[in-house]
VEXMI-529595 format. One line per field, with one value per residue (C-alpha): residue number from 0; residue in three letters; chain; x, y, z. Coordinates in pm, whole numbers. Each point is the difference from the previous one (the first is absolute). Layout:
REM VEXMI-529595
pos	(NUM | ...);
code	(ALA | ...);
unit	(A | ...);
east	(X | ...);
north	(Y | ...);
up	(Z | ...);
//
This chain:
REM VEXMI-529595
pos	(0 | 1 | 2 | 3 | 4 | 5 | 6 | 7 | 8 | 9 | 10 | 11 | 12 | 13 | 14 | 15 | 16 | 17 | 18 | 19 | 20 | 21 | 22 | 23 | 24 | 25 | 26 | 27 | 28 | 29 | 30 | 31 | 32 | 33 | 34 | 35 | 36 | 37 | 38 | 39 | 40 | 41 | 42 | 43 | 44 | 45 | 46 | 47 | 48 | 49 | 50 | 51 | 52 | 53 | 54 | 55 | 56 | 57 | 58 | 59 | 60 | 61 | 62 | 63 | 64 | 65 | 66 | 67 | 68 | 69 | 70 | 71 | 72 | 73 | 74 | 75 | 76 | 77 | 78 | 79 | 80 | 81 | 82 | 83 | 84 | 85 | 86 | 87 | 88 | 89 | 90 | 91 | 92 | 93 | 94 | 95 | 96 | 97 | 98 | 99 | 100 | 101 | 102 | 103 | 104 | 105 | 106 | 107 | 108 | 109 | 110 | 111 | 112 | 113 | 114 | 115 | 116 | 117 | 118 | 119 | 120 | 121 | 122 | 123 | 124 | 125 | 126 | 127 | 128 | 129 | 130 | 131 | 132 | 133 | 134 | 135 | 136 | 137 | 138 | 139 | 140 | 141 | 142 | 143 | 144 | 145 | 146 | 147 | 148 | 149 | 150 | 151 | 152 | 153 | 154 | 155 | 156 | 157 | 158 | 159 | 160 | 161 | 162 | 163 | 164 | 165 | 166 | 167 | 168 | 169 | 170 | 171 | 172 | 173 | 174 | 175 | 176 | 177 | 178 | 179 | 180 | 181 | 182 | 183 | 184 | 185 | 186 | 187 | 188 | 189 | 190 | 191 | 192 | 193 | 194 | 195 | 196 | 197 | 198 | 199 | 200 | 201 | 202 | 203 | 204 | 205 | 206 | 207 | 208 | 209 | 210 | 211 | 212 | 213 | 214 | 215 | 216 | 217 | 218 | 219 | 220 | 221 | 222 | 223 | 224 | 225 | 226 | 227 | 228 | 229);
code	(UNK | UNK | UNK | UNK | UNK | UNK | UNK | UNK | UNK | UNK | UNK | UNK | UNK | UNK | UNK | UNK | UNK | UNK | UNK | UNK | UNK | UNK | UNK | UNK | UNK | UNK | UNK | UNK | UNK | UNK | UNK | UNK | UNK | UNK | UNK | UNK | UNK | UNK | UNK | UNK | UNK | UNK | UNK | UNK | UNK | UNK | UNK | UNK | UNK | UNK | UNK | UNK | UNK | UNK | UNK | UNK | UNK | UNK | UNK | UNK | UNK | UNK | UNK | UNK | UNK | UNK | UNK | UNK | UNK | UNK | UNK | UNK | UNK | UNK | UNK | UNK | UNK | UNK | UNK | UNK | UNK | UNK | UNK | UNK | UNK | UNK | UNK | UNK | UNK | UNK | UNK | UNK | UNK | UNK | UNK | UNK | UNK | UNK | UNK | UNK | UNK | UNK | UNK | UNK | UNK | UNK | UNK | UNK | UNK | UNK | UNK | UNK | UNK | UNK | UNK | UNK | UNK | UNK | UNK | UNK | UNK | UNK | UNK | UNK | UNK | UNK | UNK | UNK | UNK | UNK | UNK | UNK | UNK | UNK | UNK | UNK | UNK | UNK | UNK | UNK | UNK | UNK | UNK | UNK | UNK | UNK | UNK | UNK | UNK | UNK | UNK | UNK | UNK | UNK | UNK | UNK | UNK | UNK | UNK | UNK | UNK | UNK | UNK | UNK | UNK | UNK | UNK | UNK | UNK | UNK | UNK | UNK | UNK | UNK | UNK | UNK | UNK | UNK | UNK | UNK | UNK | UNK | UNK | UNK | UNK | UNK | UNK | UNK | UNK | UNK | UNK | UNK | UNK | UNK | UNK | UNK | UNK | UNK | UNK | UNK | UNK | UNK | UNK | UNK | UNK | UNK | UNK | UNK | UNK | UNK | UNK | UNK | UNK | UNK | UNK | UNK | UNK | UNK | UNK | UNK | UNK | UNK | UNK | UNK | UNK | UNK | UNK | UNK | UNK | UNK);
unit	(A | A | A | A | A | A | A | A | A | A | A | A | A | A | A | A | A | A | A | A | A | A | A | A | A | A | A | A | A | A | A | A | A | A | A | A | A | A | A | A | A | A | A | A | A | A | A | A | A | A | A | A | A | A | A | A | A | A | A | A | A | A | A | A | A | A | A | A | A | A | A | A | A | A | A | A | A | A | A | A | A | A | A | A | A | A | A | A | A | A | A | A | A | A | A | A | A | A | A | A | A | A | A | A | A | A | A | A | A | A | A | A | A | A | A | A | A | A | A | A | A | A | A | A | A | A | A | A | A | A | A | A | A | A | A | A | A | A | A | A | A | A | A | A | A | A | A | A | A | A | A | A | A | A | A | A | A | A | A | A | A | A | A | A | A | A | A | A | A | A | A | A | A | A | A | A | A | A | A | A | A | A | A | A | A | A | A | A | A | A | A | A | A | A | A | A | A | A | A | A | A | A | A | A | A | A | A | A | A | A | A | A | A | A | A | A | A | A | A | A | A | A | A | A | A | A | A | A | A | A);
east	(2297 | -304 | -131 | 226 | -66 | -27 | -314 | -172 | 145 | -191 | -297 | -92 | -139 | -228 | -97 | -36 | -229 | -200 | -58 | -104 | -245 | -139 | -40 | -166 | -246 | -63 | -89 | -158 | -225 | -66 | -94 | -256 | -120 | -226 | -104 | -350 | 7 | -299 | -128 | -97 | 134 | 220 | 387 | -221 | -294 | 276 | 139 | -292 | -98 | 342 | -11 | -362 | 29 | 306 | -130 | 147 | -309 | 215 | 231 | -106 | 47 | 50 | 153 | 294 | 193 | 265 | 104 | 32 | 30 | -179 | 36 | -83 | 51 | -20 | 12 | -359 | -107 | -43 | 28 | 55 | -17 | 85 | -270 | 131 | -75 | -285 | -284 | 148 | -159 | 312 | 236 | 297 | -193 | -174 | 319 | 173 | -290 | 38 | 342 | -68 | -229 | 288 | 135 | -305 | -31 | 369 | -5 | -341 | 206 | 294 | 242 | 353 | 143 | -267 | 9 | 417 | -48 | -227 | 200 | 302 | -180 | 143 | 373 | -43 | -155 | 337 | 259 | -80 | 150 | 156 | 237 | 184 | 37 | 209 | 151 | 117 | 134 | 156 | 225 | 104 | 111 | 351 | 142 | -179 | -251 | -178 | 34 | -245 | -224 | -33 | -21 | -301 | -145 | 17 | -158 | -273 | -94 | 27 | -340 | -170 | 177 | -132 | -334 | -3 | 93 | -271 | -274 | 59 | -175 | -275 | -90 | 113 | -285 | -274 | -12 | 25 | -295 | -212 | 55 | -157 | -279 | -117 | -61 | -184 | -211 | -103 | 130 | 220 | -89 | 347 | 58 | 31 | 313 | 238 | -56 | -7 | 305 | 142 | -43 | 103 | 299 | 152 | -119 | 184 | 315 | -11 | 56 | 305 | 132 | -25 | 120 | 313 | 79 | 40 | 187 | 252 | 1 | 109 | 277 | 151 | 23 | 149 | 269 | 48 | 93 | 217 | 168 | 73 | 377 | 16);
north	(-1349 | 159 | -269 | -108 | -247 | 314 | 72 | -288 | 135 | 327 | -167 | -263 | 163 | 138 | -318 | -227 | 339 | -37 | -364 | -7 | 277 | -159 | -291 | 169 | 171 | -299 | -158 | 261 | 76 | -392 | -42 | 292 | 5 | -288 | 161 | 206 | 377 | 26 | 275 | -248 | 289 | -39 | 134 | 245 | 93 | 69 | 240 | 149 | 73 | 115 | 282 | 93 | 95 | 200 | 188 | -147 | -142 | 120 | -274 | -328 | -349 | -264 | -357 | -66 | -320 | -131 | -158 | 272 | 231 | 290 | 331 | 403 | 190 | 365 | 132 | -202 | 13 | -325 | -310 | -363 | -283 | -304 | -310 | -211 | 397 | 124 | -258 | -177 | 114 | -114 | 167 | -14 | 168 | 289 | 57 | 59 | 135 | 273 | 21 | 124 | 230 | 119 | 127 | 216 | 151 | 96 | 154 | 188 | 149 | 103 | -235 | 113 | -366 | -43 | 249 | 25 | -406 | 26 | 255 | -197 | -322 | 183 | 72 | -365 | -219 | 121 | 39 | -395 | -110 | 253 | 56 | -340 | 28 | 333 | -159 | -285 | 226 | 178 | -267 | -92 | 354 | 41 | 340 | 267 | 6 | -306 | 0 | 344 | -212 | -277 | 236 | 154 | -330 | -69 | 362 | -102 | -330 | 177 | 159 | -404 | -13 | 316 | -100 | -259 | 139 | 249 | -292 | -116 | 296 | -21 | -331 | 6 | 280 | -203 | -261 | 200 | 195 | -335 | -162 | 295 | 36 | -371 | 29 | 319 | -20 | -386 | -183 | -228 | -71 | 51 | -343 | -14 | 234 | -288 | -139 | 384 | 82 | -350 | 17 | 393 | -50 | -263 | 201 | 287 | -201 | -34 | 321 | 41 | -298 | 245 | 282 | -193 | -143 | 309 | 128 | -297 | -43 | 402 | -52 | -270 | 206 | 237 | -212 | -167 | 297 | 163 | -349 | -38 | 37 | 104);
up	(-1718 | 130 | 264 | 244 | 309 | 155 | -131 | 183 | 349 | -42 | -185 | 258 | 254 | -157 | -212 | 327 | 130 | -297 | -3 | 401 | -106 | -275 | 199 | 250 | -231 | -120 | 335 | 157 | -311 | -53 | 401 | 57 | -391 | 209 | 242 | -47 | 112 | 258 | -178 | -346 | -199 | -302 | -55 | -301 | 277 | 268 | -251 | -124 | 383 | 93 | -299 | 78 | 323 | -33 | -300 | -322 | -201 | -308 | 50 | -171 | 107 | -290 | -13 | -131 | -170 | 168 | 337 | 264 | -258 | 191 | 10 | -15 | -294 | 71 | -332 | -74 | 390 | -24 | 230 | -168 | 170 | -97 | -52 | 354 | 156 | -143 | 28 | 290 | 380 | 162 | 249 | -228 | -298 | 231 | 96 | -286 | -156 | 286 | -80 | -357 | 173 | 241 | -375 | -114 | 348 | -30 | -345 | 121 | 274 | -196 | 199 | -127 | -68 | -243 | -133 | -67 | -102 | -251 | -169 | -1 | -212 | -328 | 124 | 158 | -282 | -194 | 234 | 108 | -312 | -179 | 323 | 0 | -368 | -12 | 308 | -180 | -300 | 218 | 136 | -351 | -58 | 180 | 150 | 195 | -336 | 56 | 437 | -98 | -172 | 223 | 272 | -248 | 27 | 413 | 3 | -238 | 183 | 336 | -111 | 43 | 324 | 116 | -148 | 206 | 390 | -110 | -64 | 367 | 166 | -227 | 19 | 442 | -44 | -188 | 209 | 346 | -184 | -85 | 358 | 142 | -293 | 69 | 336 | -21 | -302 | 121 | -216 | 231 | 394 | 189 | 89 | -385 | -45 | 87 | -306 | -163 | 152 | -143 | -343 | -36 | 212 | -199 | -332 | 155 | 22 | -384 | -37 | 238 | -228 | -284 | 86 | 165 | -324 | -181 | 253 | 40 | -381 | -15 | 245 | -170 | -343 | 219 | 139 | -306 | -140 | 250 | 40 | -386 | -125 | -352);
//
């Protein structure tokens, strides 16, 4: 049988992690989503100053669909922002928006976890679900034959695991990089950072959610497997 009761003592943690940080996000993004950035500018003009004045004009701003759906793609150079970010002049959108920005600045400078994650998305996008699948076959398979193939398949996912601890620098990174851009390029006063600091905290904690789920959910296979009697 491949899930056990076991399987909810490693996966809870990390579920309980992710639901505080999505209720945070929620929260903290609902709370200062009201409250106007001094500055009048949008979470697109933020951006759009932020890239300016540290030399990426290349990189383009657009909206995007979606709730929170933002992001940097580096192969484009371009920054989407979602519709509550991009026409809103509100401390949570500036500072995601500058988050985003965090992104291009990092890719301009060569930063090495951007760099390595970006070129794990292939190995990632099918290791995620091709890995638990030879897993599985694997544990139908008896003998030393199929424990190789399972252990093919904990090898394989380990790459969405690893994908993950290597997302937390990154996006630790961004938003040290936006807090500081906010301030500097006037776009938030500092008795505004609270709410900043708020919303790309508990973002931030999202992410630690993440990558502790593929971890815990790679350590059960694991045990599973060494724990099975054929």
């Amino acid at each position: 049988m491949f899930f056990s009761p076991l399987y909810f003592l490693f996966a809870l943690p990390a579920l309980l992690l992710g639901l505080w940080a999505q209720m945070r996000v929620r929260s903290a993004f609902g709370k200062y989503s009201n409250v106007r950035a001094m500055s009048g500018m949008t979470g697109a003009q933020a951006a759009r100053r932020i890239l300016d004045t540290n030399g990426l004009q290349d990189v383009t701003v657009e909206r995007v669909p979606g709730t929170l759906s933002d992001h940097y793609d580096p192969r484009s150079k371009t920054l989407r922002l979602s519709d509550q970010v991009y026409g809103t002049p509100s401390v949570a959108a500036v500072g995601i928006a500058a988050h985003e920005a965090g992104h291009a600045l990092q890719d301009k400078a060569n930063y090495g976890p951007l760099a390595l994650r970006s070129a794990m998305v292939p190995t990632v996008q099918i290791g995620s679900w091709l890995g638990p699948i030879i897993f599985m076959v694997g544990l139908f398979l008896s003998g030393a034959f199929g424990n190789s193939i399972a252990w093919l398949g904990i090898i394989i996912f380990g790459a969405t695991a690893a994908f993950a601890l290597v997302t937390l620098p990154v996006e630790f990174d961004a938003s040290k990089r936006a807090k500081q851009l906010l301030v500097a390029n006037g776009v938030v006063a500092p008795q505004e950072m609270q709410g900043v600091n708020g919303v790309l905290d508990a973002a931030a904690l999202t992410y630690v959610a993440a990558a502790l789920q593929a971890v815990m959910t790679l350590l059960y296979y694991a045990s599973f497997l060494v724990g099975r009697r054929d």
